[in-house]
C-alpha positions in Angstrom: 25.3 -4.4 24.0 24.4 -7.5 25.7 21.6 -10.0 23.8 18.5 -9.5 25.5 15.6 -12.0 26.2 12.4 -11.3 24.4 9.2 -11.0 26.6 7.1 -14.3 26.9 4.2 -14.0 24.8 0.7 -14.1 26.1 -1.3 -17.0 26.2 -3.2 -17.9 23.1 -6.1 -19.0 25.2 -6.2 -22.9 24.2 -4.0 -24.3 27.0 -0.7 -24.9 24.5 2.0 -22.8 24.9 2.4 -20.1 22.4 4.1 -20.3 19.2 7.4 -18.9 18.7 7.8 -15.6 17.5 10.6 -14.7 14.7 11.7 -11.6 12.7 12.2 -12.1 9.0 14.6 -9.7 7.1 14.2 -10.0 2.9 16.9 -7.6 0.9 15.0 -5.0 -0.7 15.5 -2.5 -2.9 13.7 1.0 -3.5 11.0 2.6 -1.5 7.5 -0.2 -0.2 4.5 0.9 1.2 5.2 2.3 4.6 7.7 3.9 2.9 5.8 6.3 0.8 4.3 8.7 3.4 7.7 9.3 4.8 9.1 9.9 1.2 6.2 12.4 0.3 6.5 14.5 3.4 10.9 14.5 2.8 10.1 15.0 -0.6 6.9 18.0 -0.9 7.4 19.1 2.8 11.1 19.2 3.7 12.7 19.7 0.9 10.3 21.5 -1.4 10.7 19.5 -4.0 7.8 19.1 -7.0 6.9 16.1 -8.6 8.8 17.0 -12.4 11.9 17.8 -10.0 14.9 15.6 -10.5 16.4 13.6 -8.3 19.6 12.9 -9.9 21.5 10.5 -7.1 18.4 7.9 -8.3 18.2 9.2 -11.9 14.2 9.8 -11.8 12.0 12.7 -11.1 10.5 12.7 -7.6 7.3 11.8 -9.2 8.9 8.8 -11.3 10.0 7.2 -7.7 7.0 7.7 -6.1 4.8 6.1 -8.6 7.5 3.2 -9.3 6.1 -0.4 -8.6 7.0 -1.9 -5.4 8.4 -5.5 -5.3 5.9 -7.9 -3.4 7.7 -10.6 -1.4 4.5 -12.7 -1.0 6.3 -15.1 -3.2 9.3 -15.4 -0.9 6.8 -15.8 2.3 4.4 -18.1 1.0 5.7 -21.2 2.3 6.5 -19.7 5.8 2.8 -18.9 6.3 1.4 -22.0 5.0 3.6 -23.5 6.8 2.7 -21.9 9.9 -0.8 -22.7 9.7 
């Protein structure tokens, strides 16, 4: 597959050209926040499964993974914003 362009972004209205636009990609681990509604309907719809069930290719219950803390990269994107601004 060839590298494709990506569309020009719309004017921002004051006369200066746009700002670039980039995709960030942080390593993550475990499930994050628009994660979860796809993991309860797998989980409670598709499979069945009940929240004491195990899961014992991530050694938790289903209801141990869904209630496990998600990391917050905030941290890590900080300084892009601020420097953005």
């Amino acid at each position: 597959m060839g590298r494709r362009r990506p569309p020009q972004a719309e004017s921002n209205g004051s006369g200066h050209p746009p700002r670039p636009t980039f995709l960030l990609g942080l390593a993550s681990v475990g499930l994050h926040t628009n994660g979860y509604s796809l993991a309860r309907r797998l989980f409670f719809e598709k499979l069945r499964m009940r929240p004491g069930d195990p899961v014992p290719e991530l050694g938790a219950t289903v209801a141990e993974l869904l209630l496990a803390p998600h990391r917050s990269y905030y941290e890590q994107i900080e300084p892009l914003l601020d420097a953005a601004s």
